[in-house]
C-alpha positions in Angstrom: 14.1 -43.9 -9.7 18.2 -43.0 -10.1 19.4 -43.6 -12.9 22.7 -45.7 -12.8 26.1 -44.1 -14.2 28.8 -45.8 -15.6 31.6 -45.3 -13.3 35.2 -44.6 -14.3 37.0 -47.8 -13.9 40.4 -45.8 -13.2 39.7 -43.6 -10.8 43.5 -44.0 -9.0 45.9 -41.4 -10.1 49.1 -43.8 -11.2 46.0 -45.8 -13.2 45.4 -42.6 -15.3 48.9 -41.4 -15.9 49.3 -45.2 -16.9 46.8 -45.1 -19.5 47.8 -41.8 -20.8 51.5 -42.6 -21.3 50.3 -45.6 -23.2 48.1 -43.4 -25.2 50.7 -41.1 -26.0 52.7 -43.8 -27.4 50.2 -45.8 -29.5 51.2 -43.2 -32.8 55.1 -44.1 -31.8 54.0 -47.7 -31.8 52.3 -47.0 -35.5 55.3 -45.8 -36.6 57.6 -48.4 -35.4 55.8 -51.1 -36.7 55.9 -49.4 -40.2 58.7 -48.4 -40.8 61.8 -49.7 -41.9 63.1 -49.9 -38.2 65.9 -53.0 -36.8 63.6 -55.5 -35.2 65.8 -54.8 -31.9 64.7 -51.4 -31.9 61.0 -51.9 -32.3 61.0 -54.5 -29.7 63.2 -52.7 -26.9 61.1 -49.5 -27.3 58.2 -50.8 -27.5 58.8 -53.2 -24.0 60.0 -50.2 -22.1 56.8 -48.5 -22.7 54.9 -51.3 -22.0 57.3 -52.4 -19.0 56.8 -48.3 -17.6 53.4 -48.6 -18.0 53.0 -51.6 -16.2 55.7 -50.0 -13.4 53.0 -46.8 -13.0 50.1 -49.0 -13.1 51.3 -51.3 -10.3 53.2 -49.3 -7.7 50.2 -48.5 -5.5 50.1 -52.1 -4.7 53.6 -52.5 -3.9 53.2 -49.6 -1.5 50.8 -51.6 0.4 54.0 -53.4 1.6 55.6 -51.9 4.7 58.9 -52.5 4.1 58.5 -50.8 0.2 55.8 -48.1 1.9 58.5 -46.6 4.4 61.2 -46.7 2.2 59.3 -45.0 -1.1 55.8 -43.9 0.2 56.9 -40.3 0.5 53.1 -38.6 0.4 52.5 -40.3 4.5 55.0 -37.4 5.7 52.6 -34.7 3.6 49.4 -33.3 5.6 46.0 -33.8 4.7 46.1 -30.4 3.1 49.4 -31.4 1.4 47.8 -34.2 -0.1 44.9 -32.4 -1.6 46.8 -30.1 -2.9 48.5 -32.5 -4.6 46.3 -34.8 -6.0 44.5 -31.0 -7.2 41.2 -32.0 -5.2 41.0 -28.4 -4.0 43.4 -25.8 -4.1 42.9 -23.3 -1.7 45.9 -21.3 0.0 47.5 -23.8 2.9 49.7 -22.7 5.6 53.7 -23.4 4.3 55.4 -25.4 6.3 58.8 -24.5 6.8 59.8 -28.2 8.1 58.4 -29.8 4.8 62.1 -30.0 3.7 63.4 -31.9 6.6 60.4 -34.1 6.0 60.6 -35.1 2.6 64.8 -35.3 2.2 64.9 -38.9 3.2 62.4 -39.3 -0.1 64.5 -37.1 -1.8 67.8 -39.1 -1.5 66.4 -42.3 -1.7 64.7 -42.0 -5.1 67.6 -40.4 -6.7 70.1 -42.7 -5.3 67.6 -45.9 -6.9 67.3 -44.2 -10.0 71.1 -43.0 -10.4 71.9 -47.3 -9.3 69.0 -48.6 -11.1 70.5 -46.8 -14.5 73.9 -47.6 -14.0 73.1 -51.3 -13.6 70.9 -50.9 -16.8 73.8 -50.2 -18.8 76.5 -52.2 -17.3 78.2 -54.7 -20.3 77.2 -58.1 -19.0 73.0 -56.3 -19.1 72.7 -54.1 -22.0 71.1 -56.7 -24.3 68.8 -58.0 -22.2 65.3 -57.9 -20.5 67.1 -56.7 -17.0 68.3 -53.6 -19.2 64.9 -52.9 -20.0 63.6 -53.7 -16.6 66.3 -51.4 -15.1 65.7 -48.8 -17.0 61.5 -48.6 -16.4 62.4 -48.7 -12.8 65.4 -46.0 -13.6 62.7 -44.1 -15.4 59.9 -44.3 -12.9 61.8 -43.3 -9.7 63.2 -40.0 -11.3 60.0 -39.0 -12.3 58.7 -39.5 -9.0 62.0 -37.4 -7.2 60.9 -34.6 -10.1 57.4 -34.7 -8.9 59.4 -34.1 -5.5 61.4 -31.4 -6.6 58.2 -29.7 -7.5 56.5 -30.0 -4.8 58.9 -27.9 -3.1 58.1 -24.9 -5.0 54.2 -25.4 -3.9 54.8 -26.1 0.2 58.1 -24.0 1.3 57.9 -21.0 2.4 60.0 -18.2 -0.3 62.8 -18.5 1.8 66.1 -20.0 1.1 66.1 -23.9 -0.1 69.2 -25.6 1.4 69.1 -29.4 -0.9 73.2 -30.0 -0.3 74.1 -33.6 0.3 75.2 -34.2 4.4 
């Protein structure tokens, strides 16, 4: 007889990172709601932590899209080793590639550029008191955590040789 195991009902990555971000915030959320805060600034942080967290928890279904996968999905140019190594499900020394550069600077690019527009537009006059704002600034949010996450995963793939990021 096996004995049945509960099993984790979040088992994707952005799930996880969802759920702690959310969890981080629940004492911010406490104090918000106690103290002697302008209703405006309860309610506008408290929808862009709940607008991010709905961002994170969604995006893998949005990838599924080709048209959002080829633009965003940077981890299809990593290897299979790559991707372990990212998602820590074994680290074990993996050849560097030296074209892992060339492959991911499309990635690179495009997630900054989104999150430098996305901003901008978040904070434009006409916006700044409304939904969009904090809409554009989950997106804003999102996107330059993912080209960090980038960033740093040049230090873990390139070889120690000289890192050439300059614009064309």
């Amino acid at each position: 007889m096996h004995k049945k195991t509960a099993k984790w009902p979040f088992n994707n990555i952005h799930q996880r990172i969802a759920l702690l971000y959310l969890a981080i915030n629940l004492p911010i959320f406490g104090i918000l709601s106690e103290g002697a805060f302008y209703q405006k600034t309860q309610y506008t942080f408290m929808s862009f932590v709940l607008v991010l967290t709905i961002i994170i928890f969604i995006v893998p279904h949005f990838l599924q899209y080709g048209c959002i996968k080829k633009f965003f999905c940077w981890m299809d140019v990593l290897t299979t080793e790559e991707k372990k190594v990212m998602l820590c499900l074994g680290f074990h020394e993996i050849q560097r590639a030296p074209d892992y550069i060339k492959r991911i600077k499309p990635f690179l690019y495009k997630t900054g550029t989104c999150s430098i527009i996305l901003s901008l537009i978040g904070m434009a006059p006409d916006v700044i008191d409304s939904n969009l704002s904090i809409l554009c600034g989950a997106l804003s949010f999102y996107l330059f955590g993912a080209f960090l996450i980038i960033i740093a995963s040049v230090l873990i793939f390139v070889p120690k040789v000289k890192i050439n990021l300059t614009f064309p």
